[in-house]
C-alpha positions, -999 to +999 in steps of 0.1 A: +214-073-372+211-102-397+184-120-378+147-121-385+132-132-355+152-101-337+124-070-342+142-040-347+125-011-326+130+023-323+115+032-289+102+010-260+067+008-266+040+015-235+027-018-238+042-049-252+015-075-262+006-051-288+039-056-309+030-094-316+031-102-357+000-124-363-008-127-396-026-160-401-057-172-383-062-189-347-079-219-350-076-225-315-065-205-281-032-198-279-009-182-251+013-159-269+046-143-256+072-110-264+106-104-246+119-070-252+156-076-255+190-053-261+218-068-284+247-046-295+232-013-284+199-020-302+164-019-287+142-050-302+118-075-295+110-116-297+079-133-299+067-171-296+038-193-287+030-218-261+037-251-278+032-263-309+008-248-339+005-254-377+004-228-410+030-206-392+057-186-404+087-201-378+109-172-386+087-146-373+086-169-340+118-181-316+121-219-322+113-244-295+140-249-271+143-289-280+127-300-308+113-332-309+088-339-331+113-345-362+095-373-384+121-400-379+138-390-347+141-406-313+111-394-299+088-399-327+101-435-327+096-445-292+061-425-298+050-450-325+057-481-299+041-465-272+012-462-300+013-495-310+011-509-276-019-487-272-035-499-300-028-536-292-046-531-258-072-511-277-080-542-298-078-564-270-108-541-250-129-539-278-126-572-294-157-594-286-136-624-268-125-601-244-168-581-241-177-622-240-158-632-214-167-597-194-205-611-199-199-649-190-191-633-158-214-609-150-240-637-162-225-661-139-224-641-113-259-631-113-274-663-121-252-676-089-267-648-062-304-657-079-301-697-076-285-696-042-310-670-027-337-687-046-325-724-022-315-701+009-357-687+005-370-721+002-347-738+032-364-705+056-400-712+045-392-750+046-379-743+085-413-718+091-434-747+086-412-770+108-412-747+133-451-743+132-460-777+132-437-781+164-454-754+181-487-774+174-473-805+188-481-844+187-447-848+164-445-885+159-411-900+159-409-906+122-423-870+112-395-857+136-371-875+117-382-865+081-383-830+096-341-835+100-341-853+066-353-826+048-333-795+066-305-812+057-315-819+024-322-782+023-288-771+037-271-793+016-290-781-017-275-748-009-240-760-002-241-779-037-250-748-056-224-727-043-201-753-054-216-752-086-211-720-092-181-716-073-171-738-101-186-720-133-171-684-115-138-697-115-139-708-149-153-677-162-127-653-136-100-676-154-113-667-190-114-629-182-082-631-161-058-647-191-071-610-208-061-592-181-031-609-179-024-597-210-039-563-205-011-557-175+016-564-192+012-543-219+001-514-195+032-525-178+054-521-208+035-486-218+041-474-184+078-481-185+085-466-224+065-439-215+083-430-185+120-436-201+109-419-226+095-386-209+125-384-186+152-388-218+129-358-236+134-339-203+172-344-202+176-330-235+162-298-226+188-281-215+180-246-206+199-218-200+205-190-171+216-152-175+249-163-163+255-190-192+252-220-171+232-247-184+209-272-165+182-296-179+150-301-168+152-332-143+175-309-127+159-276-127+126-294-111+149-316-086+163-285-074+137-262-066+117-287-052+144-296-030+152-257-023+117-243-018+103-281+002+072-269+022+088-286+055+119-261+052+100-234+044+073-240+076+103-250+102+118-212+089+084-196+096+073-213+122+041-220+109+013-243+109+017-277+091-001-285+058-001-314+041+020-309+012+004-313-026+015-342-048+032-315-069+055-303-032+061-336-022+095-342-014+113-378-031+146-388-030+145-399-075+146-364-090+107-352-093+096-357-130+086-320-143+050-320-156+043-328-193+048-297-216+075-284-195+101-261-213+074-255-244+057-226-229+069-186-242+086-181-214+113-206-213+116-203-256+118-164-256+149-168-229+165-192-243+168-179-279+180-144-260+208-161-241+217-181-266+223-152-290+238-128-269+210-110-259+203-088-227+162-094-213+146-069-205+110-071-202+084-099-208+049-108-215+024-134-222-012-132-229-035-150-245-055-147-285-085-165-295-113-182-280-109-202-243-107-233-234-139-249-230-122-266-193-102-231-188-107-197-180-088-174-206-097-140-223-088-129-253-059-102-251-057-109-215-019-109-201-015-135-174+014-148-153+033-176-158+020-208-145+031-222-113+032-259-124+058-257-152+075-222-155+080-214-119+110-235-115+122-229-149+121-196-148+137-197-109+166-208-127+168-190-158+161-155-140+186-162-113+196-131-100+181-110-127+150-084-123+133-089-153+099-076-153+079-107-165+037-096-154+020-073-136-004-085-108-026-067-084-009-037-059-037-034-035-022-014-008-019-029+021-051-021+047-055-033+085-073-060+099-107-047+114-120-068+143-160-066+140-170-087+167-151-105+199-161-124+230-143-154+252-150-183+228-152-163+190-140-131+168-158-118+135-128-097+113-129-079+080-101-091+064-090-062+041-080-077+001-046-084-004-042-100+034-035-134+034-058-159+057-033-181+074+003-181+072+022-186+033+054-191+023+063-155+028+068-134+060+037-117+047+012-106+080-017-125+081-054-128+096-035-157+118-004-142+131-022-108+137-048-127+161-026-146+173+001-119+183-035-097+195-045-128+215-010-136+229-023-149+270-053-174+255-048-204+232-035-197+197-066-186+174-078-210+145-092-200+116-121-217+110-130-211+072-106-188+050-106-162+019-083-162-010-059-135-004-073-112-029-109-112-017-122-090+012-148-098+039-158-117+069-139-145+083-147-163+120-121-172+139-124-195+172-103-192+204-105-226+215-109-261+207-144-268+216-159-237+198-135-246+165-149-284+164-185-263+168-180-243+145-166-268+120-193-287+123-217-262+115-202-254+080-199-293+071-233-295+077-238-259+053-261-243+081-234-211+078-253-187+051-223-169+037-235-137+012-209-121-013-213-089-032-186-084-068-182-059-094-186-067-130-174-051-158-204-029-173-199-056-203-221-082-184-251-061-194-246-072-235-244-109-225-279-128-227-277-140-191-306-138-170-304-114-140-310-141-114-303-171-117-282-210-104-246-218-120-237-257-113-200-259-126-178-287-113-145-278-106-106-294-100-074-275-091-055-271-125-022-295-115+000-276-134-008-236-126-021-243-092-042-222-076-061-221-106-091-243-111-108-252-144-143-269-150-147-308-152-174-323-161-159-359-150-138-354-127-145-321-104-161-316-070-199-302-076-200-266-067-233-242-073-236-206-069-269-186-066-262-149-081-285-121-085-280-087-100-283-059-080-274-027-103-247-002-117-224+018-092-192+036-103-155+019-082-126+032-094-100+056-075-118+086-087-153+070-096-161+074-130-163+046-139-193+025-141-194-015-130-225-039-123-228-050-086-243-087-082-248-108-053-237-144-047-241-171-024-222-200-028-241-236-018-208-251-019-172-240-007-149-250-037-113-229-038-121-199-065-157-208-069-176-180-071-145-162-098-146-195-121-185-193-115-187-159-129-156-161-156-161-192-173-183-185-205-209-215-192-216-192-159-215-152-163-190-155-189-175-123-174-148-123-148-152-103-116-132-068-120-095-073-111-091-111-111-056-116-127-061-151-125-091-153-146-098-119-163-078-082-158-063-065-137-071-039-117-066-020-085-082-051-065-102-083-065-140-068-065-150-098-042-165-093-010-179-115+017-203-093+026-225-111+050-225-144+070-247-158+100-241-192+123-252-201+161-227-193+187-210-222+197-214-214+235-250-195+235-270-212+210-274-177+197-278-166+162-253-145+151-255-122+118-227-101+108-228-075+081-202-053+061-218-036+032-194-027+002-200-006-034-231+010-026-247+031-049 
């Protein structure tokens, strides 16, 4: 076959990532992709990369699916006004008219509140005295009527320099107000080019399905938004309400896919296939070089595609198709142990892989297994959840009045919850103390939910106490050897203590068997091992323990 970015191969190879043809250095992180593909009765292979990198060979690689960074095309036009206008309001924020008039005001504000409390202080030790000297009595008719003159002198002192300055305010808000002015209608303008502009990229990608059929992006996102809507998908189930996210949020306009859509590997390896003829038949990505200092991401790792931007892509270009694309976690499915159970509460060991509350699937959960279990008394609620992966102790209340108890109790963080993990034997090489505090702040990751990543500006503070406990062997037949540490979260953010152990500014090693932010493996090693509150009825302290990975 007269095509270079088809790789001829021989024989299907045991594992996929390690066909990739890098022969030029990473200067940065990079999610990397192969799609093992059939054409004409030969086995081969194509590769890509996650969006757009320099000093590459582009024939080794499957183009983009649009390409719009050409020097004098439409986009990079419209890019050069939208970067003019930002410029201009650049300018306009840093020139020293605009810093001026932000200090005229402040100034004038300030000097207001001082002059009119200074006139406010004097009128109240002006009345004290007034006041006093009636209390002593023998006020003489004219005294009495000074004493009138000179409150009203008072009052109207502070009347005339809030005028004043109502004056000097206004004149300074007007100053600062013909920049803004000026500031919000070039955001305006920005706003408005930028929008047209990302919704004409995202109509020009036009994607592909195994079948032929094409669709662009606006449509691809409208589509499975409108298909997979939380509300439909609850009303089937019959379960509990959420909020929706932003990102599930039904509109009637067509829902604007997120920026970078249709540049990951995914989307690029299946288009070139289709396009050319070719059957898919296996795919992976995984990422090379160093992480992210905001994400999680090991070098060599293979992780799924993200949620935000491929899901629906893929939805559509996979229609029908069983193409193997990752491999996740196949813990086997284990029953729900009920540790503790009286009228008002229950203490369960929810096994790993067992959802908390109902999803989107028809998968059992902690919730419909109490709920079914506890079938003549008010439906149970959950009153704190695991991820789905992670094993442990969870409280569940069976009515209203021990729930609001409860609730309150773990907003107030008098709950002690203790977790025990497994670490890859690695961890010992690393110079990180054995005990120690990890304060990382973290946000959901908008466009791979549920991952989070660290943010210094913008995430929710969340700290994690860990200790090191020792080596034990896990594994199906245990031989092999992993490092068993203790954590106690201070704070209850969504994948704390795995970001907390993962991200190269905590632990810097991921907990065994998190696919999200390390390897896989038979299972999430997270346990909640051990948590103690007051019964909401008694008053009692309550302390429940399940040990896991002893030595």
């Amino acid at each position: 076959m007269n095509d270079r970015r088809f790789h001829h191969l021989e024989a299907r190879p045991a594992a996929l990532q390690e066909l990739l043809r890098v022969d030029f250095p990473l200067r940065e992180g990079k999610m990397f992709g192969i799609l093992l593909v059939e054409k004409d009765g030969e086995l081969g292979y194509l590769q890509a990369y996650s969006g757009q990198m320099e000093g590459i060979s582009e024939e080794e690689f499957v183009p983009p699916v649009f390409d719009y960074l050409q020097p004098d095309g439409y986009f990079k036009q419209h890019e050069a006004e939208i970067s003019d206008i930002n410029r201009r309001i650049a300018d306009i924020e840093s020139s020293e008219a605009y810093l001026q008039a932000q200090r005229n005001l402040e100034n004038t504000r300030r000097e207001a509140t001082i002059a009119i409390n200074a006139r406010k202080e004097e009128m109240a030790r002006a009345k004290a005295l007034r006041d006093r000297r009636r209390e002593s009595g023998g006020i003489s008719e004219e005294e009495s009527r000074e004493m009138t003159r000179q409150s009203q002198f008072l009052k109207a002192e502070v009347h005339r320099a809030k005028k004043h300055f109502s004056e000097l305010l206004s004149q300074a808000e007007a100053e600062l107000t013909a920049f803004g002015l000026q500031l919000s209608r070039l955001k305006s303008s920005r706003k408005q080019k930028s929008d047209q502009l990302q919704r004409w990229l995202f109509s020009q990608f036009v994607l592909l399905n195994a079948d032929g059929q094409a669709k662009n992006l606006l449509d691809i996102f409208h589509d499975y938004y409108i298909e997979n809507s939380p509300a439909r998908t609850r009303i089937a189930q019959n379960a509990p309400f959420n909020a929706p996210s932003v990102n599930e949020k039904l509109v009637g306009d067509a829902l604007l896919p997120p920026s970078g859509a249709g540049e990951c590997c995914e989307p690029k390896l299946l288009q070139y296939a289709f396009r050319h003829g070719m059957k898919a038949l296996e795919m992976v990505t995984f990422w090379l070089g160093p992480s992210p200092k905001n994400e999680v991401r090991q070098h060599g790792q293979v992780y799924p595609p993200c949620n935000g931007k491929c899901k629906p892509i893929l939805d559509w270009m996979l229609k029908g198709r069983n193409i193997s694309v990752c491999q996740q976690n196949n813990a086997e499915a284990q029953p729900l142990e009920v540790i503790y159970e009286d009228d008002e509460i229950a203490v369960v060991n929810k096994p790993s892989g067992m959802l908390s509350v109902p999803g989107r699937s028809s998968q059992a959960s902690v919730y419909s297994i109490m709920k079914e279990r506890w079938a003549d008394c008010d439906s149970p609620v959950i009153v704190h959840r695991l991820d789905m992966d992670t094993s442990g102790l969870l409280i569940l209340a069976k009515d209203k009045a021990s729930h609001e108890n409860l609730q309150k109790q773990f907003l107030a963080r008098t709950v002690k919850k203790r977790y025990v993990a497994l670490l890859p034997h690695s961890v010992l090489d690393r110079n990180v103390a054995r005990e120690g505090v990890i304060s990382l702040p973290l946000r959901p990751d908008e466009n791979d939910r549920p991952r989070q990543i660290v943010d210094f500006q913008n995430g929710k503070p969340a700290t994690t106490l860990y200790r090191f406990i020792g080596e034990v062997a896990f594994g199906k037949a245990q031989t092999e050897k992993a490092v068993k540490i203790e954590l106690q979260p201070l704070t209850g953010r969504t994948h704390q203590l795995r970001v907390h152990c993962a991200h190269t500014l905590g632990l810097g090693t991921p907990i065994i068997g998190d696919t999200l932010y390390g390897k896989s493996s038979d299972r999430l090693c997270l346990h909640a091992e051990s948590i103690v509150f007051v019964h909401p009825k008694t008053g009692r302290e309550m302390k429940f323990e399940v040990k896991k990975w002893e030595k």
